[in-house]
C-alpha positions in Angstrom: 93.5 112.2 85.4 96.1 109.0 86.1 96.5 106.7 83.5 95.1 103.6 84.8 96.2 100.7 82.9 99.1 98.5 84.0 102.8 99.5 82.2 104.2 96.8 80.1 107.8 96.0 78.7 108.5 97.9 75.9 106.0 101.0 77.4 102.3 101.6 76.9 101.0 102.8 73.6 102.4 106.5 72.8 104.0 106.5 76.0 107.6 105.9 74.9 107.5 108.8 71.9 105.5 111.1 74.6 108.4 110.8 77.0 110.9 111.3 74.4 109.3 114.6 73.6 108.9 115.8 77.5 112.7 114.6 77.7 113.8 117.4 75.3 111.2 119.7 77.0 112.7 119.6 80.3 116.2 119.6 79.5 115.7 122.9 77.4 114.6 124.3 80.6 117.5 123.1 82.9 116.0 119.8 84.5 118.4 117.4 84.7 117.6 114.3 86.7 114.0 113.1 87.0 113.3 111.7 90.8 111.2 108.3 90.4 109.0 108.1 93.3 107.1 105.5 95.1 106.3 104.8 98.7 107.2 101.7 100.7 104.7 99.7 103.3 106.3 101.4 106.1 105.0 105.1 104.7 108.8 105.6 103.7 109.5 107.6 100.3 111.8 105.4 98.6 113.3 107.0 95.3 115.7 106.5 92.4 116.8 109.2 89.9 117.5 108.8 86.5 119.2 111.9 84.0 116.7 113.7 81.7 117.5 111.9 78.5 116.6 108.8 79.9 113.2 109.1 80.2 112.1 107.6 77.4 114.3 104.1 78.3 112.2 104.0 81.1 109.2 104.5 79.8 109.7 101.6 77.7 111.8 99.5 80.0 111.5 100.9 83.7 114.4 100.6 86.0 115.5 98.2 88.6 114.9 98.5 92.2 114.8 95.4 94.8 111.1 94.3 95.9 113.5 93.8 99.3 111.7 97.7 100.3 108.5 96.1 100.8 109.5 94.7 103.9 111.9 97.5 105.3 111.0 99.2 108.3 111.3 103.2 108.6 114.5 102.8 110.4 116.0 100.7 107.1 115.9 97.4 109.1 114.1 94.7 107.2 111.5 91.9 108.1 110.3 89.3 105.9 107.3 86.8 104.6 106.8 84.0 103.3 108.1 85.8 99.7 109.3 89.3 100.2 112.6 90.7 102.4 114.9 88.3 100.3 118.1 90.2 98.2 116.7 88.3 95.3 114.6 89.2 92.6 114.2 92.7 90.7 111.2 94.8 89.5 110.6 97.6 87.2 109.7 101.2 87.9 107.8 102.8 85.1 107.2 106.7 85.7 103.7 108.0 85.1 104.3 110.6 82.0 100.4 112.2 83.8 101.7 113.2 86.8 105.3 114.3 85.9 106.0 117.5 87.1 109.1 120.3 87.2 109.9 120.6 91.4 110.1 124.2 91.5 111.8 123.5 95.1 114.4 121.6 93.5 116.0 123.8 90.6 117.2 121.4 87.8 114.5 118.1 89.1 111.5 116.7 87.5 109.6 114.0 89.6 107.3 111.2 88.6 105.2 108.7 90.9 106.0 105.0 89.5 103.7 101.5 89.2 106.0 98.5 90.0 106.1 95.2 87.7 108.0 92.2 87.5 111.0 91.6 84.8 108.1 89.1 83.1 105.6 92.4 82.6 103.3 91.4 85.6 101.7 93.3 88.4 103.7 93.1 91.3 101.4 92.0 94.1 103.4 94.6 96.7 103.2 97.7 94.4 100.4 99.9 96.5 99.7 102.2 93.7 98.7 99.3 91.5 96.5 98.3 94.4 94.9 101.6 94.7 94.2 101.9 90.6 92.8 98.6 91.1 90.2 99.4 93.4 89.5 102.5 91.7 88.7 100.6 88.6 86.8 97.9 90.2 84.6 100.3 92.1 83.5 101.8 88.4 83.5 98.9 86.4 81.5 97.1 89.4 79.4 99.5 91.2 79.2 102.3 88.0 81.1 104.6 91.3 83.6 106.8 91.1 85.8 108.7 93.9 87.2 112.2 94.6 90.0 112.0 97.5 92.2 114.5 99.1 94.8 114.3 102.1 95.5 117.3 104.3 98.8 117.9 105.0 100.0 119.0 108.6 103.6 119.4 109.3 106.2 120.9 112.5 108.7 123.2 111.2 112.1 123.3 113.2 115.6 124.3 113.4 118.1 121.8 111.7 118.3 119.2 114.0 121.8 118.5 115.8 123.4 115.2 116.9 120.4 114.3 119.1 117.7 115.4 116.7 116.2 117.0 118.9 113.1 119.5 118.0 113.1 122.8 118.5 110.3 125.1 116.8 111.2 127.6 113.9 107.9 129.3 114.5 106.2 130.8 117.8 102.7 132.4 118.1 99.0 130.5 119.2 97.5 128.1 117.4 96.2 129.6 113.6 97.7 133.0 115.1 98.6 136.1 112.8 102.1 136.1 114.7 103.4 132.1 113.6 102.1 133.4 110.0 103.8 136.6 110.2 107.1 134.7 111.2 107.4 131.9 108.5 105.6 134.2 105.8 109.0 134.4 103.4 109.1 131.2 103.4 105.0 130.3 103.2 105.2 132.5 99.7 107.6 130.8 98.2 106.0 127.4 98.9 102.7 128.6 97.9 103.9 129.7 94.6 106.2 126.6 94.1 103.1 124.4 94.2 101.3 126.7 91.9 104.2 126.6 89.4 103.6 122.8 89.7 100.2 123.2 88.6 99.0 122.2 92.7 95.8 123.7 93.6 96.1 124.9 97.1 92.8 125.1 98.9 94.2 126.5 102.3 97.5 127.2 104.0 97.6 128.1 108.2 99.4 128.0 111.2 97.8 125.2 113.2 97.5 123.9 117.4 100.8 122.3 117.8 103.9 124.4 118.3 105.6 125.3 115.2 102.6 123.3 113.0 100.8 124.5 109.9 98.4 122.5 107.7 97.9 123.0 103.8 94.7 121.8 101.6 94.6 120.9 98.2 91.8 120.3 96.1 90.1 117.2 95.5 91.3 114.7 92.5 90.7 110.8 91.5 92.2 109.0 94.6 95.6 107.6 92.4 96.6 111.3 91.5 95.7 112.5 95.1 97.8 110.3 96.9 100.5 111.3 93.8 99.7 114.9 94.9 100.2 114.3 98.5 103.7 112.5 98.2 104.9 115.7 95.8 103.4 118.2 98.0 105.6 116.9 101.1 108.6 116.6 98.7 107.8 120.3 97.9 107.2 121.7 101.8 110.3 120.2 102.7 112.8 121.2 99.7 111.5 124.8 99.9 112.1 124.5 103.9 115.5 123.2 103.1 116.2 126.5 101.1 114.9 128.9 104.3 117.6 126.5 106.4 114.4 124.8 107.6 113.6 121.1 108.5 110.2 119.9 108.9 108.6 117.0 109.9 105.5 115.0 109.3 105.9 112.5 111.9 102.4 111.6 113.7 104.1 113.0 117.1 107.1 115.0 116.6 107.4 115.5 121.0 105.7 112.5 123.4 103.4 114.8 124.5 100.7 117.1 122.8 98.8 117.1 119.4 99.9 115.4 116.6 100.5 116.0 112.8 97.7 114.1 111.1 96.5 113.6 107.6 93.3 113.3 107.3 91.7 112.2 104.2 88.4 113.5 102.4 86.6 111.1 100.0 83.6 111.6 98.3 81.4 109.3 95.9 80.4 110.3 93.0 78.0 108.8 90.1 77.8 110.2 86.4 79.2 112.9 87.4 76.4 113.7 90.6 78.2 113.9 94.3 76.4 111.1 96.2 76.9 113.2 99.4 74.5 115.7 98.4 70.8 116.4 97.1 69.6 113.2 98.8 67.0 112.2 101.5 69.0 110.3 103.7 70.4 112.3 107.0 72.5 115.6 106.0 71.6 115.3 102.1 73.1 112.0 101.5 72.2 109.6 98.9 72.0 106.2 99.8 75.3 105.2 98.2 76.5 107.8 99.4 75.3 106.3 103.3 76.5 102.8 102.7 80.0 103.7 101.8 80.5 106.0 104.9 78.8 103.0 106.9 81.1 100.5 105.7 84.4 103.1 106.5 83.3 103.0 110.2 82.1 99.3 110.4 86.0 98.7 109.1 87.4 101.4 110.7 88.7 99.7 113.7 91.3 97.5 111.2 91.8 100.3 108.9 94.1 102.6 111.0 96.9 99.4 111.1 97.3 101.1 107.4 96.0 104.7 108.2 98.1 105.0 111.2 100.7 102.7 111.0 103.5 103.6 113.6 103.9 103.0 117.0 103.9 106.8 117.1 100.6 107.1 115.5 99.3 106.0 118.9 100.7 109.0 120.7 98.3 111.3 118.6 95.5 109.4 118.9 94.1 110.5 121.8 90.8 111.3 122.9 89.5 115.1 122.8 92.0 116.4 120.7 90.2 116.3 117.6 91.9 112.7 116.2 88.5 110.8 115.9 89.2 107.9 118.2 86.0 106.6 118.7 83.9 104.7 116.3 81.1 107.6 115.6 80.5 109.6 113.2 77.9 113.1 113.1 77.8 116.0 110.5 80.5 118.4 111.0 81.4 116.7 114.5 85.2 117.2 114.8 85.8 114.7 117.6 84.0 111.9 115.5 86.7 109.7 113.5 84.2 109.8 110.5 83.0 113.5 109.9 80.4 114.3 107.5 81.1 117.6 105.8 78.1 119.3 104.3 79.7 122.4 103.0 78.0 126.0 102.7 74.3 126.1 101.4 74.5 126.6 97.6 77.7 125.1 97.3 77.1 121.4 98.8 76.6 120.1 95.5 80.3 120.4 95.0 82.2 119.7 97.9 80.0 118.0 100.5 81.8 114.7 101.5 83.4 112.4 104.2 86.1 113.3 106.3 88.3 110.4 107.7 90.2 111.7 111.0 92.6 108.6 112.4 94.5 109.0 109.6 98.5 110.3 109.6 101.1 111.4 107.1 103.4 107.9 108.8 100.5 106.5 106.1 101.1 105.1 102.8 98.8 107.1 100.9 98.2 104.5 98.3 97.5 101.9 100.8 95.2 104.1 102.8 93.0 105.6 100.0 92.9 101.4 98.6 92.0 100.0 101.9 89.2 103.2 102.7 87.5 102.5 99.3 87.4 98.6 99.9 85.5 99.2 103.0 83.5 102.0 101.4 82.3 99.3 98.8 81.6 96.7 101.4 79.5 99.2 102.8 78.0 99.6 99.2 77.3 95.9 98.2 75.8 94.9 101.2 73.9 98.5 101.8 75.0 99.1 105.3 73.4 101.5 107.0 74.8 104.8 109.6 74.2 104.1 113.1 72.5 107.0 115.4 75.4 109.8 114.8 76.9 111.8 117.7 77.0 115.3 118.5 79.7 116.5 120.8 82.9 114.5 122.2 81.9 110.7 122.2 85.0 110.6 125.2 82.1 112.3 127.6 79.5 109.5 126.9 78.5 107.3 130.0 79.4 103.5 129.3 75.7 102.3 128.4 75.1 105.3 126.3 78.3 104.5 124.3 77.0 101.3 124.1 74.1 101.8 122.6 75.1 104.3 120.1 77.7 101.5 119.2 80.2 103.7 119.8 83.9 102.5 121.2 87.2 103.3 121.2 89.3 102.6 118.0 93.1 100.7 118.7 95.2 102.0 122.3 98.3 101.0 120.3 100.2 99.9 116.7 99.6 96.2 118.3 95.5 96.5 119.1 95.6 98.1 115.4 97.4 94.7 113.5 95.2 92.3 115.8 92.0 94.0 114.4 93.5 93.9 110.3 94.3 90.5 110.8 90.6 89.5 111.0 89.3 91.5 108.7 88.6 89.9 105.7 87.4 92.1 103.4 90.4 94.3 103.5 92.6 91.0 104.0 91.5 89.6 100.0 91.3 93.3 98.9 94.8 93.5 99.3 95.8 89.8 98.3 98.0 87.8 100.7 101.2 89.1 99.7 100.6 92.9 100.4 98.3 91.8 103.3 101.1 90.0 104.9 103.6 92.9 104.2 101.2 95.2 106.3 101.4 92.9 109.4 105.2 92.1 108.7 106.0 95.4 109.2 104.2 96.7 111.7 105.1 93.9 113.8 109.0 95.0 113.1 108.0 98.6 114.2 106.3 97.2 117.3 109.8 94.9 118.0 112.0 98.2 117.2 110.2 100.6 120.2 109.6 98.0 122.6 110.3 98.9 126.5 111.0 102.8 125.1 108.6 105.4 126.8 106.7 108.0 125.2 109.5 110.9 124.4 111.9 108.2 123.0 109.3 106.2 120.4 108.3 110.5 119.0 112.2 111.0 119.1 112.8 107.5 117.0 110.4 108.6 114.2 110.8 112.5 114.1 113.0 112.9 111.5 111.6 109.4 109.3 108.2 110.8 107.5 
C-alpha cells in the first residue's frame, strides 16, 4: 500500500530512521543515486536525483524544485495562471520510502515517486499525486469505498531516431503475431525479469496492431501506487530498450496515420473487501455502487479525456472503429464502447470483474487521470446515477435517431472540443480546486497554440519522442 498522509518538514513519523536504514541497504548493493519522480500537468516525467546517502535528508526535508513545471508544456515552453508559471517560489519533494524501488534497467539507480509541499509544510494545490490520495481518501472516509486501478501500457519500438526523428519500426510481423515476438524476444526477457526483480506483477506482455507496438498488463493495486507503477514501468521499458540500442515511444500517435498507443485504465470498486462489480443483480453482476460509479464515468466522460487524453495528438487516435471508445456508450465486453464492462471468466469474476476506461493515453498524467475518473465515479455514487441501455457492436454504425436514443454521441474531435467540455464541468472543476483546475486548461491551451496550422504527420512528429 501507499502511505497516504501528507509529508511534513522534518519527515513523517519513522520515516527519516526508515530511510536512513534503506540508504545503507542500497548502497551496499551498488545504488548510487536515487531518481525522485513526479509527473507534470502536461504528462511530462520531470525528475531530480539525489546520491544514496541522502535519502534520509530528504525524507526529513525534501528537495527543491520550482512549482514553474506546473505550467510547462511537453515541448519545455511555459504558460501561466493567475499563480503558477512565475520563476518564483520553491517546493519540496519528499520520496515515498513504499514505493522505492532498485531499477534493475538502470544498474546503480533506485527511484521513488514524490508528494510536493510548500517550504511552510502545506499541500501544494498543483501536486497531482496529493490530489489523487485525496480522492482516494475521501471516497473511503465518505462513501466507506475503496478502489483497485491499473493502466495498460502500449508502446512503439524503433530504431534510434536521427536528426529528423523520424520512426522507423525495430519490429516486423502482424498484429499479436509469433514473428514481432520472436524478433524483440532478447530484449522482451530481460524486461520481463527487470520488472519482476522490481517486485512488478506483470499480468500480460504481446505484440499488438500498430507496427512495431506491444502492450504489457500489470496487476491491479490502490489507484496512488498504480499510477506509481505505471510511471516506473515506462521508466523500466525504455531503459531496458536503451540497453538493446532501442528507443521506444508512448506518444498517443507515433505516425499521423493508423492506431494509436493508448492506456487504458481498469478501476474497480470495492467495499470491505467485496468487488462491487460482481455477485450483484444489476445488469452483468453489478452491485448498485458498483452501477452508479460506472454511470457517473460516462455522464463525465465527455470532460474527462481533456485530462485522459490531453494532447493535440491524442485526437489522432481517437478515432472511431478502432477500438478507442469514442462514443459515449458503454456494454459488457464491448471493445468499441469508451466504458467497457469486464466480467471476467465464470468462477473467477469475483476477483477481477471491473470497468475498463478506453479514451485514455499514456500523453496522460496518471495521477490526474485516476483523481478525475474517481470524482466522477463518486458523483455517480452520491447521486445514484443509473447506466443508460448499453450497446452491443460499434456505436460508429448506429443511425442518428437510434444514437439518439441510446444517448449515445461522439466524445471531443479535438484537444480544443476536450478543454471546452472540462471547463463546464463542475464537479471535476471543485475536485481539483482552482489552481490545478486552471493548470489543466492553461496547458492545454499552450499545446493547442504550439500545433496550430500543422497537419496530421507534423503534430505525431512534434510529440513522438515527448511521452
Amino acid at each position: 500500500m501507499t502511505t497516504l498522509a501528507d509529508p511534513v518538514p522534518g519527515g513523517r513519523p519513522g520515516d527519516v530512521e526508515r530511510a536512513g536504514a534503506l540508504s545503507g541497504e542500497l548502497s551496499g548493493r551498488g545504488v548510487h543515486g536515487i531518481v525522485l519522480a513526479y509527473v507534470d500537468t502536461a504528462g511530462i516525467g520531470r525528475v531530480k536525483t539525489i546520491p544514496t546517502a541522502k535519502l534520509a535528508s530528504a525524507a526529513a526535508w525534501g528537495v527543491g524544485m520550482s512549482p514553474v513545471f506546473d505550467t510547462f508544456l511537453a515541448d519545455d515552453s511555459i504558460v501561466t495562471t493567475d499563480v503558477l508559471g512565475s520563476p518564483d517560489g520553491d517546493l519540496r519533494l519528499y520520496p515515498d520510502l513504499d514505493q522505492l524501488a532498485e531499477l534493475s534497467g538502470q544498474p546503480g539507480w533506485a527511484w521513488a515517486p514524490v508528494d510536493r509541499i510548500t517550504q511552510e509544510g502545506e499541500r501544494h494545490p498543483g501536486c497531482s499525486r496529493t490530489f489523487l490520495r485525496r480522492t482516494v481518501q475521501e471516497a473511503s472516509d465518505r462513501h466507506g469505498v475503496t478502489f483497485k486501478a491499473s493502466i495498460e501500457i502500449e508502446w512503439a519500438v524503433g530504431r534510434p531516431p536521427g536528426p529528423d526523428g523520424e520512426f522507423v519500426p525495430a519490429v516486423t510481423g502482424p498484429a499479436y503475431g509469433a514473428t514481432r515476438q520472436v524478433e524483440w524476444s532478447d530484449c522482451a526477457a530481460d524486461l520481463l525479469a527487470a520488472l519482476a526483480r522490481q517486485g512488478v506483477e506483470v499480468e500480460q506482455l504481446h505484440p499488438e496492431y500498430a507496427a512495431g507496438q506491444f502492450e504489457l498488463s500489470v496487476a491491479a493495486l490502490d489507484p496512488v501506487a498504480a499510477a506509481d507503477r505505471s510511471v516506473l514501468v515506462r521508466q523500466t521499458i525504455r531503459a531496458v530498450a536503451q540497453r538493446h540500442g532501442l528507443a521506444v515511444s508512448f506518444a498517443p500517435a507515433v505516425l499521423g496515420q493508423g492506431v494509436g498507443n493508448g492506456g487504458h485504465v481498469h478501476l474497480s470498486a470495492w467495499r470491505d473487501g467485496v468487488n462491487l462489480h460482481a455477485g450483484g443483480d444489476r445488469r452483468h453482476g453489478m452491485r448498485p455502487e458498483a452501477e452508479s460509479v460506472a454511470a457517473g464515468i460516462l455522464t463525465h466522460l465527455p470532460a474527462l479525456t481533456a485530462v485522459t487524453a490531453p494532447s493535440p495528438a491524442s485526437y489522432l487516435r481517437l478515432q472511431p472503429s478502432r477500438w478507442a471508445g469514442v462514443f459515449t456508450a458503454w456494454g459488457r465486453e464491448t471493445r468499441e464502447a469508451c466504458l467497457r464492462v469486464v466480467t471476467g471468466t465464470s468462477g473467477h469474476r469475483a476477483r477481477v470483474a471491473n470497468l475498463e476506461i478506453k479514451p485514455v493515453d499514456l500523453a496522460a498524467n496518471p495521477y490526474l487521470a485516476l483523481g478525475c475518473l474517481i470524482t466522477a465515479g463518486l458523483d455517480g455514487l452520491t447521486s445514484g446515477a443509473r447506466l443508460p441501455q448499453e450497446i452491443t457492436g460499434d456505436p460508429a454504425h448506429l443511425g442518428a435517431d437510434e444514437a439518439t436514443a441510446l444517448g449515445v454521441r461522439r466524445l471531443a474531435t479535438s484537444l480544443g472540443e476536450a478543454v471546452e467540455e472540462f471547463r463546464t464541468d463542475e464537479p471535476l472543476r471543485a475536485a481539483l480546486g482552482p489552481v490545478l483546475a486552471d493548470a489543466v486548461i492553461a496547458v492545454r491551451q499552450g499545446e493547442i497554440a504550439a500545433v496550430a496550422g500543422l497537419d496530421d504527420d507534423q503534430v505525431a512528429a512534434t510529440y513522438r519522442w515527448k511521452y
